[in-house]
N, C-alpha and C positions, 0 to 999 in steps of 0.2 A: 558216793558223795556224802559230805559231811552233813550235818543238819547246820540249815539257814540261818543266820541272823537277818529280820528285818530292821532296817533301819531309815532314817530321815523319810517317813512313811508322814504322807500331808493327807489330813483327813478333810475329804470332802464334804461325807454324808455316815451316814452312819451303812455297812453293809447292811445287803439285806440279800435273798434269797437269790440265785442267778448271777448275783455279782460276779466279777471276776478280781483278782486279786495275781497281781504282777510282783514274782521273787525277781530280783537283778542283784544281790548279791550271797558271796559265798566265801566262809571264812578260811579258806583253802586257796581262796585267790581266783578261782579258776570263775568267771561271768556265766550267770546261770540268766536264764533268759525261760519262767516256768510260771503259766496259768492256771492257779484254785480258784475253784469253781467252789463261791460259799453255798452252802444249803441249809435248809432250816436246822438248827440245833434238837429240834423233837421232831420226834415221830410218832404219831396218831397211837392210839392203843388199839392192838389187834384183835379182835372179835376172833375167837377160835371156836369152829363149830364143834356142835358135842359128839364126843365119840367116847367107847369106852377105853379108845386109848389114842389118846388126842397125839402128837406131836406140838410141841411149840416150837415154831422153827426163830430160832435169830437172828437169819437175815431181815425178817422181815420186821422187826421193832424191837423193844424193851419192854414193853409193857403190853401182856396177852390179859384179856378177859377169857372165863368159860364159863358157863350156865349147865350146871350139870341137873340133868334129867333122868341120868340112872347114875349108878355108881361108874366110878375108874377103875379099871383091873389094870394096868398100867401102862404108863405115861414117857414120854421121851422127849430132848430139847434135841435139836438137831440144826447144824452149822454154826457152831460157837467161834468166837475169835477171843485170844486171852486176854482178861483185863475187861469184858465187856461181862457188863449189870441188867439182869434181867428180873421182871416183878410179874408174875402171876397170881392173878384175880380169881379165887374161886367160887364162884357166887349158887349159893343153893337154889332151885327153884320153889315155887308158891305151895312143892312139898314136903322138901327137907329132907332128911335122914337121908344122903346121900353119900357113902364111903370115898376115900382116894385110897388105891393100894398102895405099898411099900414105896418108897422113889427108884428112880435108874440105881446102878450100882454106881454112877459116877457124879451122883448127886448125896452132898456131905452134908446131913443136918443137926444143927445143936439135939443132941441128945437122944441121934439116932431116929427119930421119926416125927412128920405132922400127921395132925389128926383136926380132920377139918371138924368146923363145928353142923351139928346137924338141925339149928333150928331152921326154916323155911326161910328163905327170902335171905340168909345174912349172909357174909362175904368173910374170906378168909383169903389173907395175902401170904406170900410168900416171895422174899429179896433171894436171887441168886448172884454169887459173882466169881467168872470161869476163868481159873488160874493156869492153863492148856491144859491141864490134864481132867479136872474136876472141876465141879458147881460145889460153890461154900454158902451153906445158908448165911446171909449177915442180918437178914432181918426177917420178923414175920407181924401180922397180927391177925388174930382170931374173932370171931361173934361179930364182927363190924355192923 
């Protein structure tokens, strides 16, 4: 089936979470009669516990927190869908000096590598965005 055009659509309220949302037309002619289920637009930031080789998984949000308390020997994002943006938080703890190893092999970064910063306590980000086959770095920032 084609993709939907909504149209003569009378706005009640404004949606909100639970809502339901009624398609009844299709521009193929053919009456589609199909219930979206709105959900909230965000999703929480996921606390990832420390491991020396964490997984972020992407079903589960966009945006992963990690509090590293030793170094990462390496790390892996696991169930991606293409076209989805992911922001990993890497926050040093109250000792710092704590390394990231090399990325997956299917993570692409400007200029080949991050390198977290190692004062105590700071944060260092990292934008990924998964074209089906790779994670493209689009953004980062460091020392936060």
């Amino acid at each position: 089936m084609a993709d939907s055009l909504l149209e003569d659509v009378t706005e009640l309220s404004a949606p909100a979470a639970g809502d339901l949302i009624y398609v009844c037309h299709d521009p193929a002619g053919t009456p589609v009669d199909r219930k979206l289920k709105i959900e909230n637009n965000f999703l929480p930031i996921v606390t990832v516990s420390f491991s020396g080789t964490p997984d972020f998984d992407a079903n589960l949000g966009h945006m992963f927190i990690i509090t590293l308390t030793s170094n990462i020997t390496g790390w892996t994002i696991s169930n991606p869908q293409s076209g989805q943006k992911i922001t990993i938080i890497f926050v040093q703890d109250g000792t710092g000096s704590r390394t990231l190893a090399g990325a997956p092999g299917t993570v692409k970064l400007a200029g080949g590598s991050f390198t977290l910063s190692i004062t105590a306590s700071k944060r260092d980000t990292l934008t990924l965005l998964y074209d089906g086959t790779n994670w493209n770095e689009v953004a980062r920032s460091v020392n936060l």
